[in-house]
C-alpha positions as MATLAB code, in Angstrom:
seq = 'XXXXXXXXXXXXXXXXXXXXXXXXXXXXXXXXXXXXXXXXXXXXXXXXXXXXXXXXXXXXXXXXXXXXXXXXXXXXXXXXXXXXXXXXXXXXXXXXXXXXXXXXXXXXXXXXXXXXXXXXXXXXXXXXXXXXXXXXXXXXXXXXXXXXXXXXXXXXXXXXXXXXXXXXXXXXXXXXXXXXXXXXXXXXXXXXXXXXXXXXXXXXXXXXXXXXXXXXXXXXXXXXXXXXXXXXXXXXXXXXXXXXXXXXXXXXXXXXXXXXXXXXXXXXXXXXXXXXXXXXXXXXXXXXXXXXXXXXXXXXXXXXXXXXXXXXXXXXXXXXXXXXXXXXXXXXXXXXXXXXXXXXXXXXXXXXXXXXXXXXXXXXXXXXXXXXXXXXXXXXXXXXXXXXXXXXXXXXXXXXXXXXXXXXXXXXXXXXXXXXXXXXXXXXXXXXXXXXXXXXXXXXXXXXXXXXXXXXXXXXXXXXXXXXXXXXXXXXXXXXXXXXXXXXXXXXXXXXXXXXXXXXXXXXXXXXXXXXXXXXXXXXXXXXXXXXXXXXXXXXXXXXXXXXXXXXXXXXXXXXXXXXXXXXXXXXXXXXXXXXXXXXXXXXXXXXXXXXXXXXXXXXXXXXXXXXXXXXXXXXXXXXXXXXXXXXXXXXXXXX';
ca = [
     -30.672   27.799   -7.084;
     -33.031   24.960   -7.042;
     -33.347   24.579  -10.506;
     -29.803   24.506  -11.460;
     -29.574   21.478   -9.054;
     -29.893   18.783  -12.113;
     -27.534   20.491  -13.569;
     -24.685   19.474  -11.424;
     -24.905   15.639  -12.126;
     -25.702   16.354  -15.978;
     -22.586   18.395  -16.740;
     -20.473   15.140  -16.216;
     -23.163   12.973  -18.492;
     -22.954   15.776  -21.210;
     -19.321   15.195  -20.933;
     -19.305   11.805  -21.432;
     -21.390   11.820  -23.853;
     -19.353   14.431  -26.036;
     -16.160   12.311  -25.375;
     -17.596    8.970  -26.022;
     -18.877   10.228  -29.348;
     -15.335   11.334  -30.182;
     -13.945    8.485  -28.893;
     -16.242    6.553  -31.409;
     -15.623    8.598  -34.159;
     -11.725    8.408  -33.650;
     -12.421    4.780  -33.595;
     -13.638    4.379  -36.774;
     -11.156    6.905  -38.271;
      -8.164    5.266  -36.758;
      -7.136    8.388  -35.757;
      -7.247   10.209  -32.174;
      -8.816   13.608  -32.104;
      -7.000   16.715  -30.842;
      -6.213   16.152  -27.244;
      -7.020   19.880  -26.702;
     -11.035   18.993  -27.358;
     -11.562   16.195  -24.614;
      -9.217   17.798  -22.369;
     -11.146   20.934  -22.299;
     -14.788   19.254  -22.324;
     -14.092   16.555  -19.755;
     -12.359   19.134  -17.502;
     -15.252   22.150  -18.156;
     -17.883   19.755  -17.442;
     -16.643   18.749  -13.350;
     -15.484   22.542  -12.731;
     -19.017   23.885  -13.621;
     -20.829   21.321  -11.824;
     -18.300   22.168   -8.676;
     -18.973   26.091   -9.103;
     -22.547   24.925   -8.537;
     -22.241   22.986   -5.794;
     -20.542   25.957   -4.475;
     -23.905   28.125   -5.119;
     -26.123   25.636   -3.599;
     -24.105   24.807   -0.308;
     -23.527   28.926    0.216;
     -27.650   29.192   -0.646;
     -27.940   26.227    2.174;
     -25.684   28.172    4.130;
     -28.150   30.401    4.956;
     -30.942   27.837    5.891;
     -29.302   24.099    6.433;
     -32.864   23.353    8.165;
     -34.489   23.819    4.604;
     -32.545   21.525    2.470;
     -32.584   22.173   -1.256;
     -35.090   19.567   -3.352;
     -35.670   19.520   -6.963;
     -38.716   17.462   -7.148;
     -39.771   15.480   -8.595;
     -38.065   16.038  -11.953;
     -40.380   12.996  -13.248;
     -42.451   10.136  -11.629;
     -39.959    7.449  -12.812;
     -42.756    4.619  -12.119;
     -46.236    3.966  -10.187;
     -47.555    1.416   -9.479;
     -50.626    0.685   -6.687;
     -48.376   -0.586   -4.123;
     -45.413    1.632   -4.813;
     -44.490    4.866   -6.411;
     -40.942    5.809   -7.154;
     -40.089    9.685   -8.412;
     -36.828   11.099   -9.631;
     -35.776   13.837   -7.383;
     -32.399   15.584   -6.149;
     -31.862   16.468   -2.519;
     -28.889   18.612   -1.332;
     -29.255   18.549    2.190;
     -25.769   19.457    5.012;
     -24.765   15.974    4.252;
     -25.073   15.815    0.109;
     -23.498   19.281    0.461;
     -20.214   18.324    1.390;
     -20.265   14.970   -0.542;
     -21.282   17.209   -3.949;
     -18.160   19.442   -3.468;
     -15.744   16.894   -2.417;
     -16.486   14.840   -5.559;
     -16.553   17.691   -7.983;
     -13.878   19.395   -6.327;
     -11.379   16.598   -6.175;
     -12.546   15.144   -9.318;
     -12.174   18.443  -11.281;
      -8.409   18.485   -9.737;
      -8.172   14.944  -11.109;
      -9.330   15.800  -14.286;
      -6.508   18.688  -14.583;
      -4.013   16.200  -13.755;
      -5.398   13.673  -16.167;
      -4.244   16.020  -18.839;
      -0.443   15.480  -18.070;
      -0.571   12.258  -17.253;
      -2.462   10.866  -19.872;
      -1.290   12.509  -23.120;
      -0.169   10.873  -25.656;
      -2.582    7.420  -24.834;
      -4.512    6.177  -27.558;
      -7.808    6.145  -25.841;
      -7.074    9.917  -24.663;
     -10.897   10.737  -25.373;
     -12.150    7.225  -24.181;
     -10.643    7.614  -21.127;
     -12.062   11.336  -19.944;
     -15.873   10.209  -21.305;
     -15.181    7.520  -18.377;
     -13.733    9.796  -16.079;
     -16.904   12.145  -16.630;
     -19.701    9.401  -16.439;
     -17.576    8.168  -13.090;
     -18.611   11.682  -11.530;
     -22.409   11.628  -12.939;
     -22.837    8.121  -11.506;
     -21.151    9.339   -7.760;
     -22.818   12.750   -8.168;
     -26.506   10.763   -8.729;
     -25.595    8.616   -5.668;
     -25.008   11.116   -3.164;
     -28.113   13.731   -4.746;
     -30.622   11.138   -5.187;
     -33.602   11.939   -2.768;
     -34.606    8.112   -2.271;
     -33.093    4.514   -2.131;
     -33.508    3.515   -5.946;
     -31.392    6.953   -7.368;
     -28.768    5.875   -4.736;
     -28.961    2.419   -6.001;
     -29.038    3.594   -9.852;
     -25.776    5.329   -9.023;
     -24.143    2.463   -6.487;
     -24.535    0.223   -9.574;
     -23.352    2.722  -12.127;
     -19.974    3.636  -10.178;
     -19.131   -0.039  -10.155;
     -19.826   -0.145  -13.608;
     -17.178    3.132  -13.993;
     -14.779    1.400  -11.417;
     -14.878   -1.942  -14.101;
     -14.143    0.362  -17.240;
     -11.634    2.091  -15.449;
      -9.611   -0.137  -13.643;
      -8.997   -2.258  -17.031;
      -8.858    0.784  -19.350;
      -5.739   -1.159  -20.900;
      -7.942   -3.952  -21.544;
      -5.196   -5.520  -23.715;
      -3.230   -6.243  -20.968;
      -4.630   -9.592  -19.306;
      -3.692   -8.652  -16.164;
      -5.225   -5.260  -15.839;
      -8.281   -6.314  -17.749;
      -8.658   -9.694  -14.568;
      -8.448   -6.850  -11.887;
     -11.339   -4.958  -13.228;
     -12.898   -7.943  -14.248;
     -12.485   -8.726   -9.974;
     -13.643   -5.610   -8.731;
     -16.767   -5.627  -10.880;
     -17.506   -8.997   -9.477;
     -17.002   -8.743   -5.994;
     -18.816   -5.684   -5.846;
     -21.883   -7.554   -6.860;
     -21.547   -9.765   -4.227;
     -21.707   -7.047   -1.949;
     -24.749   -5.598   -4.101;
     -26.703   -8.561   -3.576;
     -26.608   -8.047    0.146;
     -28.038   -4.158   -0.402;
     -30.839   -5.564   -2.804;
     -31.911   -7.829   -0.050;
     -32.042   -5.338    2.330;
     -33.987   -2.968   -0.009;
     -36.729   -5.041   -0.616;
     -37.025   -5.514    3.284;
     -37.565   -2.453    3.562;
     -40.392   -2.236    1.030;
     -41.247   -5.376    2.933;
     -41.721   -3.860    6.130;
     -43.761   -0.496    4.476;
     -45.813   -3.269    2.401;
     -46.824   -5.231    5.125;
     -48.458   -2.143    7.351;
     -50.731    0.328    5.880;
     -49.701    3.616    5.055;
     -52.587    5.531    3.510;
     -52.980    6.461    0.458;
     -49.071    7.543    0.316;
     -46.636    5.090   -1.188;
     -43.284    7.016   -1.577;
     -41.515    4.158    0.812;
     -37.781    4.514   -0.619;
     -37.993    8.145    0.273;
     -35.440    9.316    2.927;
     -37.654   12.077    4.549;
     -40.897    9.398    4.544;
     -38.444    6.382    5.784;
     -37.412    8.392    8.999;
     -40.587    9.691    9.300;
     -41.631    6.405    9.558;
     -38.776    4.068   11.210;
     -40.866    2.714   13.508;
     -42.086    0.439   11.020;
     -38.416   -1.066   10.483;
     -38.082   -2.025   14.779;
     -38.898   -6.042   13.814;
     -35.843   -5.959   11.058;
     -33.542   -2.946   11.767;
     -30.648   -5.731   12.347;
     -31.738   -7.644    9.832;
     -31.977   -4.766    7.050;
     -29.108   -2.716    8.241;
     -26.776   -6.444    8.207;
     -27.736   -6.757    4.380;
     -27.222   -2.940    3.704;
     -23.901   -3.527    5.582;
     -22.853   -6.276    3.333;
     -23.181   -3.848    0.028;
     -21.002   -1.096    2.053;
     -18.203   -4.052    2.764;
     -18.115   -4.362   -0.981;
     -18.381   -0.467   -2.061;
     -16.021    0.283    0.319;
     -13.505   -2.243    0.931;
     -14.007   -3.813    4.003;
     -13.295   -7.455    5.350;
     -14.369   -9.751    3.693;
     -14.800   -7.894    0.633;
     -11.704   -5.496    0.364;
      -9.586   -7.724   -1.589;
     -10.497   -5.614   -5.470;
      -9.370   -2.800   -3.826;
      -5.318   -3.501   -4.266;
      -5.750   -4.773   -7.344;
      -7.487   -1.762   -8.400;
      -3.972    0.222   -9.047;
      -3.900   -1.362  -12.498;
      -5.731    1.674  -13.636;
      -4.178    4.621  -14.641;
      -2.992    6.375  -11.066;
      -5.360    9.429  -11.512;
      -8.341    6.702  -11.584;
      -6.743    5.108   -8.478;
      -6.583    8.812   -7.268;
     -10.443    9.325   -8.391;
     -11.618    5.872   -7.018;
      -9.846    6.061   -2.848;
     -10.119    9.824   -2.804;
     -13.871   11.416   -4.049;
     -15.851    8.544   -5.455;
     -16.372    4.851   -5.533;
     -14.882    3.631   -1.439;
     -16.923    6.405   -0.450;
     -20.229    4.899   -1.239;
     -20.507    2.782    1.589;
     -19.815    5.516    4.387;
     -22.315    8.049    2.788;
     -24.712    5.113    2.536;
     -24.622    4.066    6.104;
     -24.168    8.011    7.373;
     -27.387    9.009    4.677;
     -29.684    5.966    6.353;
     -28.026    6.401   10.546;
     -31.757    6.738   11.434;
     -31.937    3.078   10.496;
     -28.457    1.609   11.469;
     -29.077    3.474   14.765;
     -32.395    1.363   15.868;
     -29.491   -1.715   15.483;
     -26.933   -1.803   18.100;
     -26.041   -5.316   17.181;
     -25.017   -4.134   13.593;
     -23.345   -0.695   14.999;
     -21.419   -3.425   17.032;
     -20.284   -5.554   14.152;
     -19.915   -2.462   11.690;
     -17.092   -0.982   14.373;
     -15.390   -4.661   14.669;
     -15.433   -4.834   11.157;
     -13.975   -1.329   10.522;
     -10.911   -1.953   13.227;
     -10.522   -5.012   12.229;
      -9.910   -4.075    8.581;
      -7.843   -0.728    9.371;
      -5.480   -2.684   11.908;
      -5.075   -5.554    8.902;
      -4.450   -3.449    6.283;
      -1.829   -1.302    8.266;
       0.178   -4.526    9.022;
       0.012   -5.370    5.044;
       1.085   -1.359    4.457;
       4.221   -1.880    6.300;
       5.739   -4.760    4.282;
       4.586   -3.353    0.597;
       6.933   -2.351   -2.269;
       4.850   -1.101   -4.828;
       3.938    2.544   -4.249;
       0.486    2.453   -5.500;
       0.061   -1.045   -3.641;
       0.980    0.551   -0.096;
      -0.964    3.922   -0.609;
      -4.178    1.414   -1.701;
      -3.738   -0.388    1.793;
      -3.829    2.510    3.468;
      -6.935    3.657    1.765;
      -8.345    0.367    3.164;
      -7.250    1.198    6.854;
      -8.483    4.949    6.715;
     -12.015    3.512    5.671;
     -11.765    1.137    8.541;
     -11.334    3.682   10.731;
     -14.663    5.763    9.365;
     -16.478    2.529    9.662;
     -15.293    2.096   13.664;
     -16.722    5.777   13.941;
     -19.971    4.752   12.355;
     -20.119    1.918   14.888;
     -19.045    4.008   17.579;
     -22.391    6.312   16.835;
     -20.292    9.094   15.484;
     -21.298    9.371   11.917;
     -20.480   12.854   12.130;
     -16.494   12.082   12.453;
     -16.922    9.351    9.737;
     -17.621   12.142    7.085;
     -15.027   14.932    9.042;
     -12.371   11.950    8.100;
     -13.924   11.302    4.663;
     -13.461   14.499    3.975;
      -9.920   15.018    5.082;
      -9.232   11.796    3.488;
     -10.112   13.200    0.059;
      -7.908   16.080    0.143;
      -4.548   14.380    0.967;
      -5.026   10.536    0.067;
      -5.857   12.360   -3.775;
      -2.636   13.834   -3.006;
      -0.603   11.243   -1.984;
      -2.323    9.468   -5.119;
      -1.133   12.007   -7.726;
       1.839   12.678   -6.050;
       2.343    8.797   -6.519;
       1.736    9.205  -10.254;
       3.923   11.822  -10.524;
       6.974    9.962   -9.529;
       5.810    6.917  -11.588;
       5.061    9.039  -14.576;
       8.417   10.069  -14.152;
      10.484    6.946  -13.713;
       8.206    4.549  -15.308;
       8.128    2.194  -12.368;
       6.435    1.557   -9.718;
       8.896   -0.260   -6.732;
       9.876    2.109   -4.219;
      13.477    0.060   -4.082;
      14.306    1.502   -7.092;
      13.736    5.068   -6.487;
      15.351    6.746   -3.497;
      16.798   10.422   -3.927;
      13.904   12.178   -5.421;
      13.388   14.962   -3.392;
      16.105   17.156   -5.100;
      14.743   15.759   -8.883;
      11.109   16.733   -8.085;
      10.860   18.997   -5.552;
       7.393   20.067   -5.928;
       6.213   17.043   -6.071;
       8.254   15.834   -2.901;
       7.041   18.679   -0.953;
       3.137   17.934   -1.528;
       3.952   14.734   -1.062;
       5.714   15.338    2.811;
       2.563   17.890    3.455;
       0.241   14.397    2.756;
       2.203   12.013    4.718;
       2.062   14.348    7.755;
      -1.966   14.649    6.949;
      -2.311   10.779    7.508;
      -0.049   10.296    9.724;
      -1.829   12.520   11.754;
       0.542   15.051   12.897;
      -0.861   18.210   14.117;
      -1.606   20.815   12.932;
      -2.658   19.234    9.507;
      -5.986   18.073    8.840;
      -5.717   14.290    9.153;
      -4.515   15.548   12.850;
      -8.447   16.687   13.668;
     -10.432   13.786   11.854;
      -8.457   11.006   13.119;
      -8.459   12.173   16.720;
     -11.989   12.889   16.765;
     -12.282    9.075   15.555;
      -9.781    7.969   18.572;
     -12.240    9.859   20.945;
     -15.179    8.903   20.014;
     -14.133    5.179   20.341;
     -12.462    6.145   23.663;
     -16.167    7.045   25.252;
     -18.627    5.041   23.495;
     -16.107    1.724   22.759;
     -14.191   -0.283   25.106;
     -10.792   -0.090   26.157;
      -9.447   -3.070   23.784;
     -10.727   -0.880   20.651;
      -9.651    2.600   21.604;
      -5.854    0.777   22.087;
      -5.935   -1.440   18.876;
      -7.028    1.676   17.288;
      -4.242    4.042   18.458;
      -2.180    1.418   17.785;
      -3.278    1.586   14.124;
      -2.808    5.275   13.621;
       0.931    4.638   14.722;
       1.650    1.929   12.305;
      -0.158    4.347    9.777;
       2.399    7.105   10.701;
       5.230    4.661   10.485;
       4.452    3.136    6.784;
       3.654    6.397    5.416;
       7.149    7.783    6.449;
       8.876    4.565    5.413;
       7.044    4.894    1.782;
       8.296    8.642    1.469;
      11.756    8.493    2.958;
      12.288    5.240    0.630;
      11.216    7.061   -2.084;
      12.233   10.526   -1.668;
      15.355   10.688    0.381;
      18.805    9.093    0.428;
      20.697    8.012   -2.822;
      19.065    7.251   -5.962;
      18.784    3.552   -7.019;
      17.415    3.750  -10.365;
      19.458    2.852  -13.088;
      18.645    6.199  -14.748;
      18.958    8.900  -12.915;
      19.546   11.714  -15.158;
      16.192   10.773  -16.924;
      14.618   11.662  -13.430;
      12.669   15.305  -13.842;
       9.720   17.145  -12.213;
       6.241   16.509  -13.841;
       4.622   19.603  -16.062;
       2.854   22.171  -14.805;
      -0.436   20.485  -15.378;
       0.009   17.846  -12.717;
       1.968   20.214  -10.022;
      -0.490   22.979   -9.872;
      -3.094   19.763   -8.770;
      -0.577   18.375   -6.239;
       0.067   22.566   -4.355;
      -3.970   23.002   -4.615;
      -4.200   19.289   -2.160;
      -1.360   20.089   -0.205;
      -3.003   23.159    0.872;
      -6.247   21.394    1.399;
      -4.796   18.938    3.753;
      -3.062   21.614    5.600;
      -6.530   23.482    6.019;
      -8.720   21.339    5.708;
      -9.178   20.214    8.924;
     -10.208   23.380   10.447;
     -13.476   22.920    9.762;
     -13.810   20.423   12.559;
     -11.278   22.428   15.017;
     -12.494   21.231   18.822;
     -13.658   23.764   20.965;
     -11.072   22.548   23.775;
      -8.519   24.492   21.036;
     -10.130   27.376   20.429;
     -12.224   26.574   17.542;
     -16.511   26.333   16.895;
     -15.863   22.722   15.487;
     -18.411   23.878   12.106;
     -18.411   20.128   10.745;
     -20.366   18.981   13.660;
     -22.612   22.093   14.091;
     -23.349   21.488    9.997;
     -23.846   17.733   10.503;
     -25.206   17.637   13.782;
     -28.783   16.628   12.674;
     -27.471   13.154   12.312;
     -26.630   12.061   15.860;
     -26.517   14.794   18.452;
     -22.780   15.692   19.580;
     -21.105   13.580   22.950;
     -19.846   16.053   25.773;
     -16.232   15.272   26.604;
     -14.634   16.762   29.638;
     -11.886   18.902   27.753;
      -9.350   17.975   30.033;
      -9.773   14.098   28.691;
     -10.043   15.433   25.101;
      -6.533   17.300   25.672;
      -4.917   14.596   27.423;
      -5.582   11.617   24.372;
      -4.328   13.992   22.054;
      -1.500   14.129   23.415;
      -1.012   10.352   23.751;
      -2.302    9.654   19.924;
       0.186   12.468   19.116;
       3.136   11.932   20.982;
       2.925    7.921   19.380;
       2.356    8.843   15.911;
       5.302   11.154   16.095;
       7.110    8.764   17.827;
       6.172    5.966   14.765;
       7.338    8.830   12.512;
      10.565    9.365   13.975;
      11.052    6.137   14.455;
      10.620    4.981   10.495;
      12.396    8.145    9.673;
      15.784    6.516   11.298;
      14.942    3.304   10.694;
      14.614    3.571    6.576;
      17.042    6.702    6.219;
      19.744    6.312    9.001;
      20.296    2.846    9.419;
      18.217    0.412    6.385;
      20.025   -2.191    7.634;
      18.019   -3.184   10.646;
      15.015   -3.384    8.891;
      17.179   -6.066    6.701;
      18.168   -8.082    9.879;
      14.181   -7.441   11.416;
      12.766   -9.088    8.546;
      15.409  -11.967    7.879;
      14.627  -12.825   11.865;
      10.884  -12.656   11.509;
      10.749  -14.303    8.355;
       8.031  -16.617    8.523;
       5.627  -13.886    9.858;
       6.939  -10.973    7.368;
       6.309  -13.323    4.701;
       3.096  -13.903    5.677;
       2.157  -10.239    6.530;
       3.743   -9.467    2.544;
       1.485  -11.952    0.895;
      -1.786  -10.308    2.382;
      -1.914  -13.063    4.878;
      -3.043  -15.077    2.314;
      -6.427  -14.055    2.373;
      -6.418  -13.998   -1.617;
      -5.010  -17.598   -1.963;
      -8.042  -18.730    1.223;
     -10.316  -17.583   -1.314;
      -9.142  -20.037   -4.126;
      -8.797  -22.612   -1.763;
     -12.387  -22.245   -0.115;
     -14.600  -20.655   -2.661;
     -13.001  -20.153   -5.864;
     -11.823  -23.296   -6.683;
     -14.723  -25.166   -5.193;
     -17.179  -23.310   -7.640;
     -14.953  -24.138  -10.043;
     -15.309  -27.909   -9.422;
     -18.822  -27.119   -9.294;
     -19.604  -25.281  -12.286;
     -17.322  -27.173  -14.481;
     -16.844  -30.781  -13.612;
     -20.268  -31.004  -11.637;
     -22.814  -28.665  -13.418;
     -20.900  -28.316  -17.034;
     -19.496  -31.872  -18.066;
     -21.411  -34.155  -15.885;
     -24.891  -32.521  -15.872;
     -24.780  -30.459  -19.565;
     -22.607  -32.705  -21.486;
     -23.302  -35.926  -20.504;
     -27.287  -35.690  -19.537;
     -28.798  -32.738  -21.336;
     -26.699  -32.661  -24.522;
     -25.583  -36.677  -24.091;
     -28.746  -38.192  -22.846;
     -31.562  -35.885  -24.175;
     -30.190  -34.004  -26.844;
     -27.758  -36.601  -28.529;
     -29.297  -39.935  -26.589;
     -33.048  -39.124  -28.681;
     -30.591  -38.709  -31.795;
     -28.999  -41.701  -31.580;
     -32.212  -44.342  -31.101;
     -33.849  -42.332  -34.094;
     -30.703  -43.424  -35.385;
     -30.482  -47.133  -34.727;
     -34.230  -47.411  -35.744;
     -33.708  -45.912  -38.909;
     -30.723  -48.466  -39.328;
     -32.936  -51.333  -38.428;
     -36.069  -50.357  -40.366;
     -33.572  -50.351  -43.338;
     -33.151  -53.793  -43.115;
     -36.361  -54.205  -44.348;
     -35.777  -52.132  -47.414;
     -34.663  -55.027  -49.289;
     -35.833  -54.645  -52.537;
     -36.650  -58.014  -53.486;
     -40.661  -58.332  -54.614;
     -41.328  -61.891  -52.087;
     -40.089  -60.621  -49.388;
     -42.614  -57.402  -49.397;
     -45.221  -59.867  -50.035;
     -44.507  -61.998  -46.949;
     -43.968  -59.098  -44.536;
     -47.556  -58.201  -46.338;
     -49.167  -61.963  -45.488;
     -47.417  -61.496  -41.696;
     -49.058  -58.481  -40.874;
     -52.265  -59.358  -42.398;
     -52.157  -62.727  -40.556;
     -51.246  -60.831  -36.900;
     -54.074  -58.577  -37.786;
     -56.858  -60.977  -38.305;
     -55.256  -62.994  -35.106;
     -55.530  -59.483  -33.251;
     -58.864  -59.231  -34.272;
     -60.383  -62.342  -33.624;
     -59.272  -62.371  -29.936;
];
């Protein structure tokens, strides 16, 4: 199996590669190809590399103590102080990384078939699709540092061509243009931190072996990282709050659902936001040497899922709320990181994949459908698309954690964790979150799917093709099952997830009795929240109208993101701005470099051109007196 290992990431670059060349060639034709051709080559190329990843996790199966490595496939550079090699390593953790990406990205490449057809850049947009998954797939399979940062950088680079695939929209082209940038904020916090590390390996002797950036020689050798575990893990941090949409760098994330829906589906559910937890979970060795950053990593992560909850609950657009929520569920893995359970962080990654892809699709289904995108215009759809209404319930449940679904077993094994190893203040802010979760999830479905129908065309209202359904049944039944994988002991079950993951922090006993009874309290409230949006939104809309117009001020504030995006402007934006233009560009460029030096040195040779013309007279006497002068000042100069 080893050596069908490169394989899995190379499918998705061969499909790129045959797309992009048609997407070319239709280019200069002005004509689209067949739809038929990139449909069948960008869909071929995912489902092959996820029947592989299915041959390599049942081969680990047998062995998870031996962990697949393909190496090296080439020494990509030596040098006397370092030595980097390209190699693949499908270890328990890259395992269930490699099939959620080419398992939910081979769905979302099905569904890309019905939702894209007819677009111009059909073939353009499934070579980016495919080189999205080679970039993910070479992040999570990379045996060292630089392959994970070769593919960090490359799904940004997807995330940027995807997000403003209609480039010729302004809008949509600024929020790609955003995401791309603020991710390389974040990236210059993970470069710092990777050349401490070769810092700290640099500065100690290590024999004649210099394969630092590999995983298996870094833990080997952690001691070496005691001095600057905070300091490392901080910077390493900062690249994760960008990847993965935490405070202070979440704010691309919303704006990322000017992308075509299957790409918002693609980017919150199996690739991009996911970055930052494998990251952290892939390196816990390191992380764990730094309580301090554990510390700020779970503030962080609460902090962001409790903000972006709030902000859920007051959204309109459909894609808008569903992106919020993405930001909240990866708050939540972050709090388990920092509450030393890296183990629940990828349980809820996973779960998250299966019904926030979903809830995603199901998302573009309805907007595929009505061509719009605010949830006060739809209402009623349940009976118009039932299919799609039903996956759609099964997903809600899965977030909102209702048992028995799979969001049910992830989530409370998040709430327990931070219950034992956080303090009180956390494990309540955090329960509180999971209720307002419930409660915006039902509002967005029974808004959208229940009562009368507010759009102005309702007989144009039908399900989605076949195409796009059979995706949407396939992740309803995932997040129905999906959990099981993790189901507790104290409920019968072997809870696999933790006995496959284990290696990374050993397991916390819990007293079953506890376990039992905070289940019941997270349970009991998110049904509660449930119910209580449920009768709110479908039995009586009208107290949420008299709620808001009596909290006003702080709805208003809660609706516009509490401003965060406009702080930004105000503090940093506009201030580099000021900077850059007035400071660096007009006053230093234009008026001292190309003023001063550039046009200043042009302008005496100028005037002393104009001056020496004076002399150009043309009159015979006056050449011979300014020849008796000089002659005369010459012999003066001379005598003295």
């Amino acid at each position: 199996m080893v050596k069908f290992l490169p394989l899995i990431p190379l499918l998705p670059l061969a499909g790129f590669l045959f797309n992009a060349g048609l997407a070319l060639v239709a280019t200069r034709r002005k004509k689209a190809p067949a739809e038929w051709l990139p449909s069948l080559i960008g869909c071929l190329a995912p489902f092959l590399s996820f029947v592989l990843s299915v041959g390599a996790f049942w081969v680990l199966r047998q062995n998870p103590h031996e962990p697949l490595i393909t190496g090296p496939l080439f020494s990509w550079f030596s040098t006397s102080l370092l030595s980097v090699d390209f190699g693949f390593l499908v270890d328990p953790l890259s395992s269930v990384m490699i099939l959620i990406v080419t398992g939910v990205g081979t769905l979302i490449h099905i569904y890309s078939i019905g939702y894209m057809k007819g677009d111009q850049g059909f073939a353009r947009y499934f070579s980016y699709l495919n080189l999205f998954l080679f970039f993910m797939l070479l992040l999570v399979m990379g045996d060292n540092l630089l392959v994970l940062f070769v593919g960090w950088e490359g799904v940004g680079l997807c995330s940027y061509l995807l997000i403003g695939f209609w480039f010729t929209d302004a809008e949509k082209a600024a929020a790609g243009f955003k995401a791309f940038v603020v991710n390389r904020i974040g990236d210059f916090g993970f470069l710092i931190g990777l050349f401490l590390i070769l810092f700290a390996f640099l500065s100690q002797s290590q024999g004649s072996e210099n394969s630092y950036l590999n995983y298996s020689f870094m833990e080997n050798h952690k001691e070496i990282f005691a001095p600057l575990a905070t300091v490392i893990t901080l910077c390493l941090f900062a690249g994760a709050t960008g990847k993965s949409a935490q405070i202070p760098l979440y704010v691309w994330l919303p704006d990322a659902m000017a992308g075509p829906t299957p790409v918002s589906a693609l980017i919150h559910a199996a690739t991009m936001v996911t970055a930052g937890i494998y990251m952290v979970a892939r390196l816990f060795f390191l992380f764990e040497m730094a309580p301090v950053t554990l510390s700020i990593i779970g503030s962080i992560g609460l902090a962001t899922a409790l903000m972006a909850a709030l902000i859920g609950l007051t959204q309109y657009d459909i894609k808008k709320v569903l992106a919020y929520s993405t930001v909240s569920q990866l708050g939540y893995m972050f709090l388990a990181l920092g509450m030393g359970a890296p183990v629940a962080a990828i349980f809820h990654l996973m779960t998250h994949a299966f019904f926030k892809a979903c809830l995603f699709l199901g998302a573009g289904s309805v907007i595929h459908a009505l061509h719009d995108q605010d949830i006060r215009n739809m209402g009623g759809l349940f009976s118009k698309m039932k299919y799609t209404g039903i996956t759609f319930l099964v997903a809600t449940l899965a977030i909102a954690g209702i048992p028995p679904l799979s969001g049910f077993f992830s989530k409370d094994e998040i709430l327990l964790m931070t219950y034992v190893n956080g303090s009180p203040v956390f494990y309540i802010l955090s329960v509180l979150t999971a209720g307002l979760t419930a409660f915006y999830m039902f509002r967005l479905f029974v808004t959208t799917f229940l009562g009368k129908t507010r759009h102005p065309h309702p007989d144009h209202i039908h399900e989605s093709s076949l195409v796009m359904v059979y995706p949407l049944k396939i992740l309803a039944f995932l997040s129905i099952v999906g959990g099981l994988v993790g189901l507790p002991h104290v409920l019968g079950g072997e809870n696999r997830i933790h006995h496959w993951l284990g290696y990374l922090k050993e397991a916390t006993e819990v007293p079953h009795q506890l376990e039992l009874r905070l289940m019941v309290i997270s349970t009991v409230w998110c049904l509660f929240m449930s119910g209580l949006a449920f009768y709110l939104y479908c039995c009586h809309p009208g107290w949420t109208k008299r709620l808001k117009q009596k909290g006003a001020l702080i709805y208003s504030f809660i609706f516009n993101k509490f401003k965060i995006d406009e702080l930004y402007q105000a503090v940093i934006i506009k201030p580099l701005l000021f900077i850059s233009t007035t400071l660096l560009w007009k006053g230093s460029d234009q008026k001292i470099v190309d003023g001063i030096l550039v046009h200043g040195w042009t302008k005496v040779a100028t005037v002393s051109a104009r001056l020496l013309s004076l002399l150009q007279t043309g009159v015979l006497g006056h050449y011979l007196l300014f020849l008796w002068g000089g002659l005369i000042v010459f012999l003066f100069l001379a005598v003295r």
